[in-house]
C-alpha positions in Angstrom: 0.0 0.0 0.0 3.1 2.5 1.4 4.7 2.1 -1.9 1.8 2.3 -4.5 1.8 5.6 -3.0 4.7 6.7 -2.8 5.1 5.6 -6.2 2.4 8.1 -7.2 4.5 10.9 -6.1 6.8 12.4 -8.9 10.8 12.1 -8.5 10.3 16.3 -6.4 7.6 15.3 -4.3 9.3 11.6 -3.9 12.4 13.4 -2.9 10.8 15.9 -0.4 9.3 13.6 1.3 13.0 11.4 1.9 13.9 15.0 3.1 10.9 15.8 5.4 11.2 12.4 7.0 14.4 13.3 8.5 13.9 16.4 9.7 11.0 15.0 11.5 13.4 12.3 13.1 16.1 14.7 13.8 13.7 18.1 15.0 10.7 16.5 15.8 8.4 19.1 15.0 6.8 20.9 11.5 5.7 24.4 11.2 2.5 26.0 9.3 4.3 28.8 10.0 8.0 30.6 9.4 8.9 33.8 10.6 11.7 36.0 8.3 13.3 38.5 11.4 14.2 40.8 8.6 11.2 41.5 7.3 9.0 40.7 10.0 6.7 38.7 8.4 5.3 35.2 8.9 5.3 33.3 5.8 3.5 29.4 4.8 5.8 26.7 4.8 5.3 24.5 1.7 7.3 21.7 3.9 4.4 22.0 6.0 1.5 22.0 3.8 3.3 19.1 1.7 3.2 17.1 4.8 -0.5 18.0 5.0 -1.4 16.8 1.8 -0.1 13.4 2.2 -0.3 13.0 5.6 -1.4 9.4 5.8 1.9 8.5 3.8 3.9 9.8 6.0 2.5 8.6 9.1 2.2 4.6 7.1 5.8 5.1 6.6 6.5 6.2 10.3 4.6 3.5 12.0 6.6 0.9 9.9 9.9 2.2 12.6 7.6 2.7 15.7 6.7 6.5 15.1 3.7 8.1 15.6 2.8 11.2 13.5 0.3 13.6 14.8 -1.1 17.0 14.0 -2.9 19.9 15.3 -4.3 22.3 12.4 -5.6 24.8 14.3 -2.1 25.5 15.8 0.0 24.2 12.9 2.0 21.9 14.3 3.0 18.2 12.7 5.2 16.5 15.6 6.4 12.8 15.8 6.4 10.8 19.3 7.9 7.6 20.0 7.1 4.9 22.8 10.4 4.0 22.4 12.6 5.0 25.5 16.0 5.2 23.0 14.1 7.8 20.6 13.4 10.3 23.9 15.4 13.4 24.3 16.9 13.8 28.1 17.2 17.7 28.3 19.1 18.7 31.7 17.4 20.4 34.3 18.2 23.9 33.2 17.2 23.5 29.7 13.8 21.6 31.5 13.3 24.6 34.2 13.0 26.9 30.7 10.6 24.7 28.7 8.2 25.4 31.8 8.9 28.7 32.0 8.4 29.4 28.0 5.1 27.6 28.5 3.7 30.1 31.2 5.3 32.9 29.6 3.6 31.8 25.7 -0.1 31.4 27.7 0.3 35.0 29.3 1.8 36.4 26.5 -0.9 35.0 23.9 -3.9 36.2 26.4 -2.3 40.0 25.9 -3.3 39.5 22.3 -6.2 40.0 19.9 -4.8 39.6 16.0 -1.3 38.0 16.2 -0.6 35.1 17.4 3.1 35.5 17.3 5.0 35.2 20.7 7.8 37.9 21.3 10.1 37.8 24.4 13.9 38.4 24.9 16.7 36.5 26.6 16.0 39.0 29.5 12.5 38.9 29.9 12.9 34.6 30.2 15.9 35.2 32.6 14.0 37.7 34.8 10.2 35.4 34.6 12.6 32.8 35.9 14.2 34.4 38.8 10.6 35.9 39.5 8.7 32.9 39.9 11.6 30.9 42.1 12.8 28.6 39.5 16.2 29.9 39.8 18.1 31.9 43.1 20.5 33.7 40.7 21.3 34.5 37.2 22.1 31.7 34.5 25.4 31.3 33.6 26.0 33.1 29.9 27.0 29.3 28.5 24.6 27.3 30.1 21.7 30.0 29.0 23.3 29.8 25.6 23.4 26.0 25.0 20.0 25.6 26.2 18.2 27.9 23.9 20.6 26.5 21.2 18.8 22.9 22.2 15.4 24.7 22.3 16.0 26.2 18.8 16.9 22.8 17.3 13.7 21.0 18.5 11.7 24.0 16.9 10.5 25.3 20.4 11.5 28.8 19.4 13.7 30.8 17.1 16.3 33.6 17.5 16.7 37.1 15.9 20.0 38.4 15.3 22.0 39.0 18.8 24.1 36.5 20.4 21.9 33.8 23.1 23.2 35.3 26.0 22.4 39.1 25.4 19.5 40.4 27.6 18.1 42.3 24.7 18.3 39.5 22.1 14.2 38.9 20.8 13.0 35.1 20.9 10.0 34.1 19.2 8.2 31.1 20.9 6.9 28.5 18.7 3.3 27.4 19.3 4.9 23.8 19.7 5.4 24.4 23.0 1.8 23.5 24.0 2.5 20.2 22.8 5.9 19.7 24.8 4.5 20.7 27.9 0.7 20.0 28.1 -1.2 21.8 30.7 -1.6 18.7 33.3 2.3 18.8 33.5 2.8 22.2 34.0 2.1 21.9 37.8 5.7 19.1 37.3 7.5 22.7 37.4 6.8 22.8 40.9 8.8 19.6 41.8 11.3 20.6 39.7 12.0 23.8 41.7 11.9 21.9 44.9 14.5 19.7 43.3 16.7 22.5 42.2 17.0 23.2 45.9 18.0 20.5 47.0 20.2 19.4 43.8 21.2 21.7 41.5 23.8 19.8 39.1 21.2 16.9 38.7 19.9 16.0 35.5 16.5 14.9 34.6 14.2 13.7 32.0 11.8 15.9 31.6 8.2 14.7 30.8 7.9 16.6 27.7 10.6 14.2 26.5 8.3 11.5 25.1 6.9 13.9 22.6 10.7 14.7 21.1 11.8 11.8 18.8 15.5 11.7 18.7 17.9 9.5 16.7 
């Protein structure tokens, strides 16, 4: 069945689908949406709306490895999970302790508005909501702040405008694929997590929004 489809496809469409695959196994996560900094614009992503169209191909083809492909389309979001234990993502507890924080900052931020639905912060405003609400007693280190977002980038969680990581002023844009990493019945996890960072600071964990982040 899988390949009287695929074979349907033309040798373009055969080959973006070999290249959508893998960026599914290696980000997890496909956009309706891209945002261009320079021009401040949100554009369609054909990627996106390719993976629409033949949706039930590419989730045959994923469930042949143990994948399962899902999609919300009033968010835009295609994402892959896994039951697998080897195919989820262990973030440390800093990188965790921000995917929380993202998530409360994207709800407040998004009740503020009425006709976009893009999420603007910077560096500084996620540093300061985090000091605010407990989660951490003192500033991140500049590395450890920078390798995280990096992480948070790659899994398309959210995307950076020019400025280095680390710079308070640098503008973020969180991705609405947030809401599927952390779900609202696990945001009240944060909570522990904080009461763990008390107690044990250089301890990693596995965050529970790990089993929706397929990772080779």
């Amino acid at each position: 069945m899988f390949e009287e489809e695929f074979e349907k496809l033309n040798m373009a469409e055969q080959e973006s689908f070999r290249r959508i695959v893998n960026s599914l196994l290696a980000r997890t996560y496909l956009l309706q949406g891209s945002y261009d900094f320079e021009d401040s614009m949100s554009r369609t992503n054909p990627d996106y709306l390719f993976a629409e169209r033949n949706f039930e191909l590419f989730r045959t083809y994923l469930e042949f490895a143990g994948f399962h492909l899902e999609r919300d389309s009033n968010y835009g979001v295609i994402w892959l999970s896994s039951s697998f234990e080897a195919n989820r993502y262990k973030f440390d507890k800093a990188t965790t302790l921000m995917i929380y924080v993202l998530r409360l900052m994207y709800e407040e931020e998004r009740e503020k508005l009425s006709l976009s639905s893009d999420i603007f912060i910077t560096t500084g405003d996620l540093v300061h909501k985090m000091l605010a609400l407990g989660v951490i007693k003192k500033k991140v280190p500049g590395n450890t702040l920078r390798d995280s977002l990096r992480i948070l980038q790659r899994f398309r969680i959210l995307e950076k405008a020019e400025g280095t990581w680390e710079a308070a002023d640098t503008k973020l844009l969180i991705l609405p694929t947030i809401l599927f990493v952390i779900t609202n019945e696990r945001i009240s996890n944060m909570y522990q997590l904080i009461e763990e960072e008390d107690t044990d600071e250089d301890e990693e964990t596995e965050t529970d929004a790990s089993d929706s982040l397929a990772s080779l």
